[in-house]
N, C-alpha and C positions, 0 to 999 in steps of 0.2 A: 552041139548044134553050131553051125557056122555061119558068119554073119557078114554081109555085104561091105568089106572094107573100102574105107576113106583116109587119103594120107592131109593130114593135121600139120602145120607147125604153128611155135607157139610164139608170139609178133611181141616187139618189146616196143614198139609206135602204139602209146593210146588216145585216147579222147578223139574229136572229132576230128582233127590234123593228121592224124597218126588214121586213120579209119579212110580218111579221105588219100593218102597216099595208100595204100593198100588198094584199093577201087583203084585208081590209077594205074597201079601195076597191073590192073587184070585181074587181080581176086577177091576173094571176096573174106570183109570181116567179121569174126565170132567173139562166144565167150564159152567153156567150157566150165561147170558149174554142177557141183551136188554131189550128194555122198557125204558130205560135210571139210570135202577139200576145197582149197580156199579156191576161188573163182581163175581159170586163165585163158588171157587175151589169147588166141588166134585166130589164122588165116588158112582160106581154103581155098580150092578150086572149085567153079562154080558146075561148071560139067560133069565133074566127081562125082557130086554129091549127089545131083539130079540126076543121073543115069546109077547110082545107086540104089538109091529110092526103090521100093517094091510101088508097081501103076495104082495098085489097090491100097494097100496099107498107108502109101505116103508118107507123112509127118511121125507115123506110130512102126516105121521100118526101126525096128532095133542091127544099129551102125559097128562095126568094130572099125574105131577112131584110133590110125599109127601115127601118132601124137609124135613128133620130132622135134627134140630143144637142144640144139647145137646138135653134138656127135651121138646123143644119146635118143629111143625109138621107146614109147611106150606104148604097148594097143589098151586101148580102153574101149569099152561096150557102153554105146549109149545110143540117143533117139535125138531125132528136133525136138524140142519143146516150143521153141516160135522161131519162124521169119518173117521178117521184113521185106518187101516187096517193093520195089519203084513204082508208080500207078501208071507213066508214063511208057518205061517197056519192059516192065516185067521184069526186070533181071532181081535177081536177089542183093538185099544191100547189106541186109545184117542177118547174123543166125546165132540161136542158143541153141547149146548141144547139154542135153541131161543126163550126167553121170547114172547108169544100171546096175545095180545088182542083180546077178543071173537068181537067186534064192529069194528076193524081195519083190513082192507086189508092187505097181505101179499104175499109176491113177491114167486111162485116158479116153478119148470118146471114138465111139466108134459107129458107122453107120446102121442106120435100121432100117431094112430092106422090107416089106410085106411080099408075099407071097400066096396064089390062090386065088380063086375069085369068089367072093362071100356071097353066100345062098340069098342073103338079102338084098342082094343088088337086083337079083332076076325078078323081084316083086317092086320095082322103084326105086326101091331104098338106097341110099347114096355112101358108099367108105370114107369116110372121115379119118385122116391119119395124124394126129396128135403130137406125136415124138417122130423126127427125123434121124435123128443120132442120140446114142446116150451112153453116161459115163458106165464106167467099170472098169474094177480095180484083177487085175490078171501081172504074175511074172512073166517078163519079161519074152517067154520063147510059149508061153499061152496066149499070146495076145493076139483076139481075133483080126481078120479082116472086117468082116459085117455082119452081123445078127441077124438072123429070119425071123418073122414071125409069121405062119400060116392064118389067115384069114378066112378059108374055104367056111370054117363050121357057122360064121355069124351071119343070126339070121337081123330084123328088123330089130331094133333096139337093144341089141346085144354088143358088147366091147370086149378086147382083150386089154389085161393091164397089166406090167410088169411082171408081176409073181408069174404070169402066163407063160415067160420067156424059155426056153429051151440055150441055157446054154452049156459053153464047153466047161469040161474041165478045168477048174483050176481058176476059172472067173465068176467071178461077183457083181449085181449089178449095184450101183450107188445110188439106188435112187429108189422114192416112196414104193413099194409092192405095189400098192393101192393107186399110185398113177396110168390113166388110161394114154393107151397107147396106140388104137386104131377102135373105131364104133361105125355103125351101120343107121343113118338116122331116117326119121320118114322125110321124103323131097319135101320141099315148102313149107316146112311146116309154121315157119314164120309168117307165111304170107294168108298161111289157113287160121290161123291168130287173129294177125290183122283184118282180115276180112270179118271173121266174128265179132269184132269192136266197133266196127264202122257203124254209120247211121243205118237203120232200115229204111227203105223208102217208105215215103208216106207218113217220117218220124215229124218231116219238118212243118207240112200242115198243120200236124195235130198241135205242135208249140203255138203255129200263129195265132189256130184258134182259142189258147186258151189265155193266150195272151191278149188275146181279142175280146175274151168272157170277163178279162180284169178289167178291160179299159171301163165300164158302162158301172163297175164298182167303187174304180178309180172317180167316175163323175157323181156316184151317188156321193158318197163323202163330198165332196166339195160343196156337190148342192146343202149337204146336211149342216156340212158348216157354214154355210152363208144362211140360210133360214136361221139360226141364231138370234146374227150379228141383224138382222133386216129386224126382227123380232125388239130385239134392245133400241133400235131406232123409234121404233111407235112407243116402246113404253115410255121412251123418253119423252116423248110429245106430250102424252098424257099427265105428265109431272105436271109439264110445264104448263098445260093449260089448266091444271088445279091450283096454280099458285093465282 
């Protein structure tokens, strides 16, 4: 299979001064990295790379990299594994390039597309989609563009979850089976909750009056406790006029 080549060389300017002349020149700096060969600095063209690029695949376009260090041309097969980006205008500032083996799996993520329109929508019911993207480990020339997941069958409280996935050959996904990945819920149902919890009309009367029923309890006691104390007053008299 053949793969969208990009001409590489390999820059003996490192650290930030060395990275900042490069950008100066017009191109752009990298690091070439994996396979367990030791990491190396280069430079690229930033046009290259980006009209390289598959519009779909993007970052997970697997590259053949003509690696040049002096007189000598190596092609290597590899992907981005990250850029850097300026926030300001977007040009590319830095990029890792991940060494491939055509016979080895590779870890990356890829988008997750729904598809269909679920039978529970047409009763209310609202698609909830859980997962946007998700990893899976695929060689290098299996590596999807984007995964479907058909939607059509779920009705009202029904999900699809990983294990559900239809994929291609030769990929795996990395992630729980048991994670849901699109569901169909009833609308409101939060609000049909909350409404259940709410006061009943007519709740708050019935409080005042019964709060109303303690006050006159409230006063029995008080009175009960002062007929005592009024009580200990005369007996006291009585002492006193027997002495």
């Amino acid at each position: 299979m053949e793969f969208a080549k990009v001409s590489i060389e390999v820059r003996t300017q490192v650290g930030k001064g060395g990275a900042h002349k490069v950008r100066a020149a017009g191109k752009v700096p990298g690091v070439l990295y994996g396979q367990k060969v030791a990491p190396v600095a280069v430079t690229f063209d930033e046009k290259s790379l980006l009209t390289s690029l598959d519009k779909e695949k993007r970052r997970n376009t697997v590259l053949s990299l003509q690696l040049s260090d002096g007189g000598k041309t190596e092609s290597v097969t590899a992907m981005v594994r990250d850029a850097q980006i300026d926030p300001l205008s977007q040009r590319l500032i830095h990029v890792d390039f991940l060494r491939l083996d055509l016979d080895a799996e590779v870890n990356v993520t890829v988008p997750l597309v729904l598809t269909g329109k679920a039978i529970g929508t047409t009763s209310g019911g609202q698609l909830h989609q859980s997962l946007h993207t998700i990893l899976v480990a695929a060689k290098p020339a299996a590596i999807p563009t984007k995964i479907e997941a058909d939607v059509t069958a779920l009705d009202m409280g029904d999900a699809l979850h990983v294990s559900d996935l239809k994929l291609g050959a030769g990929v795996r996904a990395l992630l729980d089976p048991k994670d849901a990945i699109a569901s169909v819920v009833a609308p409101k149902a939060e609000k049909v909750e909350e409404a259940a919890a709410a006061p009943v009309e007519g709740a708050v009367p019935a409080e005042g009056a019964a709060a109303a029923g303690a006050a006159p309890a409230a006063g029995g006691d008080k009175g009960a406790a002062a007929a005592p104390a009024a009580g200990a007053k005369k007996e006291g008299g009585g002492e006193k006029k027997g002495k």
